[in-house]
C-alpha positions as CSV (number, residue, x, y, z in Angstrom):
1,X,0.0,0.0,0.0
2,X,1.2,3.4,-0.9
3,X,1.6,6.7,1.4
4,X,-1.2,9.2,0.9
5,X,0.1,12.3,-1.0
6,X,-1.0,15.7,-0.2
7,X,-0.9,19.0,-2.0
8,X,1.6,21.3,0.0
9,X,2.3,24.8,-1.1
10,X,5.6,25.8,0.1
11,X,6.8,29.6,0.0
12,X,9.5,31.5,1.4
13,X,11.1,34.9,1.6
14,X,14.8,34.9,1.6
15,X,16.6,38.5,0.8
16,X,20.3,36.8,0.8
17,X,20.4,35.7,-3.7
18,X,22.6,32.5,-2.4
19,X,20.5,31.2,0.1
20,X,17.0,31.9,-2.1
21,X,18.7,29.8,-5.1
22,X,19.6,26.8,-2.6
23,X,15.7,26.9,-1.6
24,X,14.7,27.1,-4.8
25,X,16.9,24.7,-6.3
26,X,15.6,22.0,-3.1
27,X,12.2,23.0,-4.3
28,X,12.2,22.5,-7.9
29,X,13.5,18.8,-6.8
30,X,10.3,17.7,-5.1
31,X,7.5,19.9,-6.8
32,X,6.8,22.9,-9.7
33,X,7.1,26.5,-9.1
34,X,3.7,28.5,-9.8
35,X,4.9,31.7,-8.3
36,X,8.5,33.2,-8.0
37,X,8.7,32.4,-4.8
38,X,6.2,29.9,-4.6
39,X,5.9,25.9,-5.4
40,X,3.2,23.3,-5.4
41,X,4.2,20.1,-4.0
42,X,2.9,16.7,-4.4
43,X,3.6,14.3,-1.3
44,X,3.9,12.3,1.8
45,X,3.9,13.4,5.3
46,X,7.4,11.9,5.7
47,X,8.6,12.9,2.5
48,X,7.5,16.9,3.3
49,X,8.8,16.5,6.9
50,X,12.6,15.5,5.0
51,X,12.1,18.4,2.5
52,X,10.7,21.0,5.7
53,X,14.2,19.7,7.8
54,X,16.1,19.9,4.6
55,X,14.8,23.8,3.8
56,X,15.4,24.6,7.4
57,X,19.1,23.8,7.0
58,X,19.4,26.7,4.0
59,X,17.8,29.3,5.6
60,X,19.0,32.1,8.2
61,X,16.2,31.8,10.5
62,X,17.0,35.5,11.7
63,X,16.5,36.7,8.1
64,X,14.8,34.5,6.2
65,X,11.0,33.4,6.2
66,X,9.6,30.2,5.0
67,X,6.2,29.1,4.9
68,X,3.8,25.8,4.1
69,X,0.3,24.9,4.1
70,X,-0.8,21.5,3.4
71,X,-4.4,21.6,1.2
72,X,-6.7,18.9,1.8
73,X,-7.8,17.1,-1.5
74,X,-10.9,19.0,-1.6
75,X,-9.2,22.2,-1.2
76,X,-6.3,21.1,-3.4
77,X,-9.4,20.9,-6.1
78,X,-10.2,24.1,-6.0
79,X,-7.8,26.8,-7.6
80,X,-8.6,29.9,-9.6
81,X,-6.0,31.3,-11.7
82,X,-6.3,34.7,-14.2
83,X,-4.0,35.7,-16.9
84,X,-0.2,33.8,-17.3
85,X,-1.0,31.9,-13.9
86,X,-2.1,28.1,-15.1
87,X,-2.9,25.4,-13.1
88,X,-0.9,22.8,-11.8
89,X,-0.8,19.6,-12.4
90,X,1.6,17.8,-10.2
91,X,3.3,15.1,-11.0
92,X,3.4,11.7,-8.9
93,X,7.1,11.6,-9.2
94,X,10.1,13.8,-9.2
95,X,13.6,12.8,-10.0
96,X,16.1,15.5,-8.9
């Protein structure tokens, strides 16, 4: 039997360019960006508890903000976009 996968949107302010391109680089490994600083994940609770330990490690916590919400699959449903913004479709699997 297979974990359940959630949506998870993951953002995070980061003034420092180093430290946003290692977020953003960890990011792009386990989901797809819809915003500049934003991303739409697809995945476990253990898997997003690895990834949430993982961003915690490239941030200055002083300085830097990070943020995630997990959407339940009813909510995850439901998204509106206008103009460039397009939905998201994402993928079971991710190889980094």
């Amino acid at each position: 039997m297979t974990a359940k996968r959630s949506r998870y949107v993951i953002s995070y302010d980061i003034p420092c360019d180093r430290r946003r391109t290692r977020v953003a680089t960890v990011l792009a490994g386990h989901g797809e960006r819809v915003q500049y600083s934003v991303f739409e994940c697809l995945l476990t609770e253990a898997q997003f508890e690895r990834l949430w330990e993982e961003l915690q490690r490239k941030i200055e916590a002083r300085e830097d903000s990070l943020r995630a919400y997990r959407l339940c699959p009813r909510c995850a449903e439901w998204t509106r976009t206008v103009g460039q913004a397009v939905r998201v479709e994402v993928p079971e699997v991710y190889i980094a």
